[in-house]
ZALUM-131945 format. One line per field, with one value per atom (N, C-alpha, C): x, y, z; residue in one letter; residue number from 1. Coordinates in Angstrom, 3 decimals. Layout:
! residues N
x: X,...
y: Y,...
z: Z,...
r: A,...
k: NUM,...
! end
This chain:
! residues 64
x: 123.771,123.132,121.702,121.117,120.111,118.772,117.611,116.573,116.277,115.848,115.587,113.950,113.285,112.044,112.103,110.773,110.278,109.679,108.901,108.326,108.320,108.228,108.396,106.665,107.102,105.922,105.526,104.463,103.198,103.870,103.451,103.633,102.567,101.343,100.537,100.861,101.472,102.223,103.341,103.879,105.304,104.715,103.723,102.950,102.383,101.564,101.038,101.627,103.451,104.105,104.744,104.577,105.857,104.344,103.252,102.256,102.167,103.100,103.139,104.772,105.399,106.788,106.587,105.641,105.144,105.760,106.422,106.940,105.715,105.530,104.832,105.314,104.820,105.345,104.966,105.712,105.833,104.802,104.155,102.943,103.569,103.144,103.580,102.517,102.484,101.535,102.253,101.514,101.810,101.859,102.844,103.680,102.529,101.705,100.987,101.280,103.496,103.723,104.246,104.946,105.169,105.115,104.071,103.115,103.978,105.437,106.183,105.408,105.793,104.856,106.403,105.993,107.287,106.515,107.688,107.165,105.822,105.472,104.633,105.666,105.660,105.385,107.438,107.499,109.374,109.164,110.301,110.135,110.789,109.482,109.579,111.507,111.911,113.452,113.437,112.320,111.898,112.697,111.674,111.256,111.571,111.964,112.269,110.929,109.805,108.568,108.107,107.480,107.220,105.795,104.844,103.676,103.375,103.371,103.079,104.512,105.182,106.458,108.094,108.458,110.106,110.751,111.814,112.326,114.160,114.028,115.292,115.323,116.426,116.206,117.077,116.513,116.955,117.364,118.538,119.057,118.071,118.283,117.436,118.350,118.027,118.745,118.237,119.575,119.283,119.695,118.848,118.550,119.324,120.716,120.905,122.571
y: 133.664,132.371,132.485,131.624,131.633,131.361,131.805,131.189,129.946,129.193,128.162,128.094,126.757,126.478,126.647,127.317,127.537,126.471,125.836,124.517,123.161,122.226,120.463,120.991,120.820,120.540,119.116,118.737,117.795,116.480,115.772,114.187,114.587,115.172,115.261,116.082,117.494,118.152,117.999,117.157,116.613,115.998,114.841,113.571,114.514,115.086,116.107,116.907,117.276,117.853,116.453,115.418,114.428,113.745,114.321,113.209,113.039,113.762,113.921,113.406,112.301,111.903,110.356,110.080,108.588,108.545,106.979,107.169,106.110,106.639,105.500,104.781,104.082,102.983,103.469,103.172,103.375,103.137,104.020,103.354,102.587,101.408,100.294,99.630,99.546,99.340,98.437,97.374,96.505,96.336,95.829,96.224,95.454,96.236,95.630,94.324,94.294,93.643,92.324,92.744,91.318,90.974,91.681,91.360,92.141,92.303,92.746,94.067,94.051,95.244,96.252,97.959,98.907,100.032,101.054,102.006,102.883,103.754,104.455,105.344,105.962,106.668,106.149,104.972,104.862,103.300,103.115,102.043,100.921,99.795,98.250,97.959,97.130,97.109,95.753,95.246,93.329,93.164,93.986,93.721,94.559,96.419,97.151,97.776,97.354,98.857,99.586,100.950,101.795,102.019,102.364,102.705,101.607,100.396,99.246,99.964,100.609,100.531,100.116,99.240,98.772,100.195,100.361,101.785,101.227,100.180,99.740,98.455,97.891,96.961,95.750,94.738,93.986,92.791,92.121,90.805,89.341,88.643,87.645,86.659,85.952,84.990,83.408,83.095,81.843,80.414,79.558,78.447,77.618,76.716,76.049,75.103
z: 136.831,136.845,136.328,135.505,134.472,135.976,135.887,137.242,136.808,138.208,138.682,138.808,138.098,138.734,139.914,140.594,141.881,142.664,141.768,142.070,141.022,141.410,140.543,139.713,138.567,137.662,137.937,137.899,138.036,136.908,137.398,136.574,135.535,135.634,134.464,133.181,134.128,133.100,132.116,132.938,132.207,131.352,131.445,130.219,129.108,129.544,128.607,127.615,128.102,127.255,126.019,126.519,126.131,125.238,125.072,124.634,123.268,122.309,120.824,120.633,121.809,121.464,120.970,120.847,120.253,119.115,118.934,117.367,116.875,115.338,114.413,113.733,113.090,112.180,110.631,109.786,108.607,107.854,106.627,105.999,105.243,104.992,104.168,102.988,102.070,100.969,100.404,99.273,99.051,97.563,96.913,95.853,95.028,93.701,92.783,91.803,91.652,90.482,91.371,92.796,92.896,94.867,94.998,96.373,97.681,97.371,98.666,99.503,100.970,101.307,101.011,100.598,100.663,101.258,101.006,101.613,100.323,100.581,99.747,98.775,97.887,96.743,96.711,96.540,96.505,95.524,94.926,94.126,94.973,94.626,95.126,95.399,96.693,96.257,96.150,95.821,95.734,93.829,93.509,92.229,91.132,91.339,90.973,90.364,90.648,90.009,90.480,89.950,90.705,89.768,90.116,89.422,88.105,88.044,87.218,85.838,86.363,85.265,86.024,85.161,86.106,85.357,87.248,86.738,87.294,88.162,88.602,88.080,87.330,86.571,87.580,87.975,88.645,88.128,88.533,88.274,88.315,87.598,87.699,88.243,89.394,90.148,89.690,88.925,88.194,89.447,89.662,90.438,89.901,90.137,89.164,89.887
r: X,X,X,X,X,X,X,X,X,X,X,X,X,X,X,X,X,X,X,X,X,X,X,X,X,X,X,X,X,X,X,X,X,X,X,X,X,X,X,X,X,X,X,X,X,X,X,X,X,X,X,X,X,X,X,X,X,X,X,X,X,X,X,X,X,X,X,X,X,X,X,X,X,X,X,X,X,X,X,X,X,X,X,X,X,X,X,X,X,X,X,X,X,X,X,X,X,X,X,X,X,X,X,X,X,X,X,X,X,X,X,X,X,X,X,X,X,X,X,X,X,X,X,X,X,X,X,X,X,X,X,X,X,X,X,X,X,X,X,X,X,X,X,X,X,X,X,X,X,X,X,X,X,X,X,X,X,X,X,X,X,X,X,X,X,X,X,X,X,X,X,X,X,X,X,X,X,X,X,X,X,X,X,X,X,X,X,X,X,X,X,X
k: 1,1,1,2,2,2,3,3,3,4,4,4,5,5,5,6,6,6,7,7,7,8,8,8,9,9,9,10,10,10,11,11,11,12,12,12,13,13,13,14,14,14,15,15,15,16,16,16,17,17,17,18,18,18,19,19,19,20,20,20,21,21,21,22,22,22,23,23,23,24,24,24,25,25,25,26,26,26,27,27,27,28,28,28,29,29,29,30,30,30,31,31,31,32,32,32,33,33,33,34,34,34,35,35,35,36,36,36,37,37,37,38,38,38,39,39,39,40,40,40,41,41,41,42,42,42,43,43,43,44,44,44,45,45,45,46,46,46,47,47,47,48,48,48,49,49,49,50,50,50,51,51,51,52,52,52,53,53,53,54,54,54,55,55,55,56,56,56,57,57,57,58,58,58,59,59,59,60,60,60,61,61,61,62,62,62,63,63,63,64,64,64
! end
């Protein structure tokens, strides 16, 4: 049988271990050609550009 804690670790200790389990939120930047926010260094999925050049060529949705 593998040993057993001897004693309950501390509520502080436990926080202290768990204090880098925070999740963040995504950096989000905002697309130069047609305002959407995306993620960073990935191409727009609004509009299809990536660095002021279209690299995914997207459909134009005719109103009609």
């Amino acid at each position: 049988m593998p040993p057993h804690p001897k004693r309950k670790h501390s509520k502080g200790r436990r926080d202290r271990r768990r204090s880098h389990h925070a999740l963040t939120a995504p950096a989000m930047v905002v697309c130069s050609n047609c305002g959407e926010m995306h993620l960073h260094h990935t191409v727009c999925p609004n509009c299809g550009y990536y660095d002021g050049k279209e690299i995914v060529e997207k459909k134009k949705e005719e109103k009609g």
